[in-house]
C-alpha positions as CSV (number, residue, x, y, z in Angstrom):
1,X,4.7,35.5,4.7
2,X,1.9,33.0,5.9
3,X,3.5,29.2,6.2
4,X,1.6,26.9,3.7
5,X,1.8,23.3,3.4
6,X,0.4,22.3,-0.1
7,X,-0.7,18.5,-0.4
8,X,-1.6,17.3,-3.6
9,X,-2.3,13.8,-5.1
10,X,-5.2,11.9,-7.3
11,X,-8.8,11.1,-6.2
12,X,-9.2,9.7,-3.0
13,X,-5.1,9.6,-2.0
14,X,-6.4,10.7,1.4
15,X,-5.3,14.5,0.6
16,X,-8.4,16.0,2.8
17,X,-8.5,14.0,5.6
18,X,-4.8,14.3,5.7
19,X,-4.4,17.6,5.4
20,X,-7.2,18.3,7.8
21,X,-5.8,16.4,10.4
22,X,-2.5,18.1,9.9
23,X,-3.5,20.8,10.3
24,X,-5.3,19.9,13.5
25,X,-2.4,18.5,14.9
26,X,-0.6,22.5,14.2
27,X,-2.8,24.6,15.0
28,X,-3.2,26.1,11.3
29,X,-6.3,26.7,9.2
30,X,-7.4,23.9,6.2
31,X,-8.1,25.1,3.0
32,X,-9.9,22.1,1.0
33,X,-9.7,22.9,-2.9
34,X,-12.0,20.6,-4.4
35,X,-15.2,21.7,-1.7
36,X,-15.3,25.1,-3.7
37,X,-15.2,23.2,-7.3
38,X,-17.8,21.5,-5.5
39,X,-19.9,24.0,-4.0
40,X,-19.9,25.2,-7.7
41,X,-20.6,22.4,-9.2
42,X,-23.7,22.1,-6.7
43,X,-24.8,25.6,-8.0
44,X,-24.3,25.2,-11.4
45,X,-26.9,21.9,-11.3
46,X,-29.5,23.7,-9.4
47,X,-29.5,27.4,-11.2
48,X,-28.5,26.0,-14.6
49,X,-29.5,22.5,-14.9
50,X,-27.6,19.2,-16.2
51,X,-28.3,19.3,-20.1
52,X,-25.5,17.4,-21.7
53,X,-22.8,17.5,-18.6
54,X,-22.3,13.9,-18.4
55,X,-21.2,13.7,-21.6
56,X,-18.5,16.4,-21.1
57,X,-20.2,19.2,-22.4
58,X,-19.6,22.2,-20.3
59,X,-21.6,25.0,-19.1
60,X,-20.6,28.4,-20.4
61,X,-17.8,29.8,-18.8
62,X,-19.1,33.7,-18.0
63,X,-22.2,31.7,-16.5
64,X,-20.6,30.0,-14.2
65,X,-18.1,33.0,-12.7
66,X,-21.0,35.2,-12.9
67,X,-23.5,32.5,-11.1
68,X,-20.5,32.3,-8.1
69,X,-20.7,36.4,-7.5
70,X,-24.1,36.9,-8.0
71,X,-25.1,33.7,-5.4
72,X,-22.2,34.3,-4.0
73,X,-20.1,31.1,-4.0
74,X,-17.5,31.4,-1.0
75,X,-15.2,29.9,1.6
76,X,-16.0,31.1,4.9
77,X,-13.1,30.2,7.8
78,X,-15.2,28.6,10.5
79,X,-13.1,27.6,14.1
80,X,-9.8,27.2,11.4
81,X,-11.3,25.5,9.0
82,X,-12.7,26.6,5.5
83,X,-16.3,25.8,4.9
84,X,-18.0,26.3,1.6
85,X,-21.4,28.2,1.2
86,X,-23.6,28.8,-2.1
87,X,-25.9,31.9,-1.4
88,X,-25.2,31.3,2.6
89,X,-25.6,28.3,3.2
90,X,-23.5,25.3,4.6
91,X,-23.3,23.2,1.7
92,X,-20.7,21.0,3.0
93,X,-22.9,17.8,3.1
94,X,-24.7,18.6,-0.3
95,X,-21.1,18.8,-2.1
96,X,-20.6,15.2,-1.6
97,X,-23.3,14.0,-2.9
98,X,-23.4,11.5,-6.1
99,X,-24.7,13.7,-8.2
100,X,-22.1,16.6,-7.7
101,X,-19.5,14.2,-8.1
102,X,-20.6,13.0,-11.8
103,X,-20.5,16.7,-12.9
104,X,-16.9,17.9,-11.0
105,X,-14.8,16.5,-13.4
106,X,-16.7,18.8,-16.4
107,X,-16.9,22.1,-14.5
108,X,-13.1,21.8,-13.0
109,X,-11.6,21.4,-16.9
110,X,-12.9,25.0,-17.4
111,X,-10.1,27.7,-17.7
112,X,-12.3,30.5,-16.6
113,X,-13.9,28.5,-13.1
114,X,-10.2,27.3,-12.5
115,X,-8.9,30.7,-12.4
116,X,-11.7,31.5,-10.3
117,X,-11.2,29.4,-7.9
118,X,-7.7,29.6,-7.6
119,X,-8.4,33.3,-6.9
120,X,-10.6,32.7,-4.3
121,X,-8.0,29.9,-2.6
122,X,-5.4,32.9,-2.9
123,X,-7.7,35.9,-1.3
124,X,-8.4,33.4,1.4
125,X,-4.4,32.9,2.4
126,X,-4.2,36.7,1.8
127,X,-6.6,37.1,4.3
128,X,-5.4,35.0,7.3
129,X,-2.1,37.4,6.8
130,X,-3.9,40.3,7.0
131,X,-6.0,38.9,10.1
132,X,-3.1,37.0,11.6
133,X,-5.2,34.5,12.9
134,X,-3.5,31.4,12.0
135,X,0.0,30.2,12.2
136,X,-0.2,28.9,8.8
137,X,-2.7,27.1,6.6
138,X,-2.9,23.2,5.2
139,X,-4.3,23.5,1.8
140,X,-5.1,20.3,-0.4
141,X,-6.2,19.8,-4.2
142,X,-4.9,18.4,-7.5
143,X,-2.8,21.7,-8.3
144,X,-1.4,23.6,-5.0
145,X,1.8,23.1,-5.2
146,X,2.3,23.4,-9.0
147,X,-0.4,26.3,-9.5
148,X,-2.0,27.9,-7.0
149,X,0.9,28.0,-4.2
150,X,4.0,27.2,-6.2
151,X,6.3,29.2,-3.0
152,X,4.6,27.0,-0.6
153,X,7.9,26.0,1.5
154,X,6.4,22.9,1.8
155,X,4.7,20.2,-0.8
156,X,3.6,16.8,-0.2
157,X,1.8,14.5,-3.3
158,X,0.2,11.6,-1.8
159,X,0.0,8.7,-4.3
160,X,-1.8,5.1,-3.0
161,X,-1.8,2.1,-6.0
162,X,-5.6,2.5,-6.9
163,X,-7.1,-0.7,-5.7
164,X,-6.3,0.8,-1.9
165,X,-7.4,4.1,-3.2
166,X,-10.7,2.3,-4.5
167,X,-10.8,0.2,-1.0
168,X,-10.9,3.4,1.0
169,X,-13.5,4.8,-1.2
170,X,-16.0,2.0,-0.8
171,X,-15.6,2.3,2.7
172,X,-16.1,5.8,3.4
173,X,-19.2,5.4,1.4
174,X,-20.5,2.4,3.6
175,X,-20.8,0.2,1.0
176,X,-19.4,-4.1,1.4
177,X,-15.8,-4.6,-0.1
178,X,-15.7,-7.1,-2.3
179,X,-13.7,-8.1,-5.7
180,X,-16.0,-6.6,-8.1
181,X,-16.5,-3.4,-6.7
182,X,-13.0,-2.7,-5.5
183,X,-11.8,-3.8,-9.6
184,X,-14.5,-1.4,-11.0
185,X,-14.0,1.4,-8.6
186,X,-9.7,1.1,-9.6
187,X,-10.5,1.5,-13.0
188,X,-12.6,4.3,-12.9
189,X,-10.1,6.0,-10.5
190,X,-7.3,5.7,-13.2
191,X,-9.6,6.6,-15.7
192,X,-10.1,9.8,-13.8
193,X,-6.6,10.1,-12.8
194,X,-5.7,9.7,-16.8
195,X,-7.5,12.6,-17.3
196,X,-6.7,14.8,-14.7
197,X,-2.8,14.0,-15.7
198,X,-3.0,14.2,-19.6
199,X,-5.5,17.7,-19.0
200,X,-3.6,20.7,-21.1
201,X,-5.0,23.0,-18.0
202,X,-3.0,22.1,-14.5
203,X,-2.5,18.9,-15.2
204,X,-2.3,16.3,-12.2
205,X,1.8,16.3,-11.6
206,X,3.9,16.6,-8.5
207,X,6.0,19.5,-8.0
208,X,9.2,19.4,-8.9
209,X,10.4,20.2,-5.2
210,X,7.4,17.8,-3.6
211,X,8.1,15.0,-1.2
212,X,6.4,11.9,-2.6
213,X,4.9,9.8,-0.2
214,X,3.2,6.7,-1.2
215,X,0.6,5.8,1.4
216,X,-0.7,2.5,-0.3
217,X,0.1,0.8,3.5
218,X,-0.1,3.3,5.8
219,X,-2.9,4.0,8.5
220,X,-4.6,7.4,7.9
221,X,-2.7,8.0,11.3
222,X,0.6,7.2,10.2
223,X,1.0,9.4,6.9
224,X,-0.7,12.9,9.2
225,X,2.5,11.7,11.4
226,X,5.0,11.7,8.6
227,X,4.0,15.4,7.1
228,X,3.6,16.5,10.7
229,X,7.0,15.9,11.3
230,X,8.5,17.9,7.8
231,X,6.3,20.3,9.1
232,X,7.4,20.7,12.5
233,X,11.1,20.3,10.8
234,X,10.4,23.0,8.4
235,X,8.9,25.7,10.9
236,X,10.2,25.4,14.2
237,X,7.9,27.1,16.8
């Protein structure tokens, strides 16, 4: 069976760039979760338009699974990574845009797109066996290790107190750190991180079998090190 690592943990915990980079540092593929709710998210807004999203109303289910065949949505593995296209095209910049991420939230508490995606996530894994390409794959989310990869042999949930969490985010998107921002960006990340934990669909929870690490003071650098090593201590070779 393929070796997974599963890393889990609330909105910007550092679970992409982590996983990413452990992945880099092992050789294995990265499978990033949340760029295929995103790619369909992205989709959704320009086939089916906003209407009342904002205010939680959700599209209709069938439309969305049938919008991600018919485009297609997919995860294409590009040089080990996994890189998300709507009808063929790299969307990996327009995922992160503002917009998507208002509307992510509302399309990801569907049943239906869930189970989608967490299809997709699977069929990917099933087909780096089949191909043996990759010694294993990094995959990171909100639900891997509870849902979508409950054998992983390995789980890690990253939690970071949500000021840090809301001092990482203002940085990455280049905008001036200050009291205000960092207070209002904290409270809408435990807003958000209410609501993914209290959801009745894959709630946000760590496996019971996860290694909690909290990386509220450590450098990017120094939490890759620590799952590098369970890694390495977990599959020798």
């Amino acid at each position: 069976m393929l070796r997974v690592i599963a890393i889990d943990g609330p909105a910007a915990s550092g679970k992409s760039s982590t996983a990413g980079l452990v992945a880099e540092h092992l050789g294995w593929a990265h499978l990033d979760s949340g760029a295929l709710y995103r790619a369909l998210t992205l989709a959704a807004l320009d086939n089916l338009g906003e209407g009342g999203r904002r205010q939680g109303e959700a599209w209709p289910a069938q439309q969305i699974v049938d919008l991600a065949a018919r485009l297609p949505v997919r995860l294409v593995l590009v040089a080990r990574r996994f890189r998300p296209e709507v009808a063929g095209a790299d969307v990996e910049e327009a995922i992160r845009s503002d917009r998507v991420t208002r509307y992510v939230s509302v399309l990801a508490a569907i049943p239906e797109v869930r189970t989608w995606v967490n299809t997709q996530q699977r069929r990917a894994v099933e087909g780096l066996e089949v191909g043996g390409g990759s010694g294993g794959i990094v995959v990171d989310g909100r639900d891997i290790g509870t849902v979508v990869f409950p054998e992983a042999p390995l789980k890690i949930f990253l939690t970071a107190h949500p000021d840090e969490r809301a001092r990482r985010r203002l940085f990455q998107r280049g905008q001036a750190v200050d009291v205000d921002l960092v207070r209002r960006e904290s409270e809408a990340l435990a807003a958000r991180d209410a609501a993914d934990s209290n959801r009745r669909i894959a709630p946000l929870k760590p496996a019971s079998d996860a290694v909690l690490l909290d990386t509220t003071t450590l450098t990017l650098e120094q939490q890759v090190i620590e799952v590098v090593e369970l890694a390495r201590g977990l599959f020798p070779g």
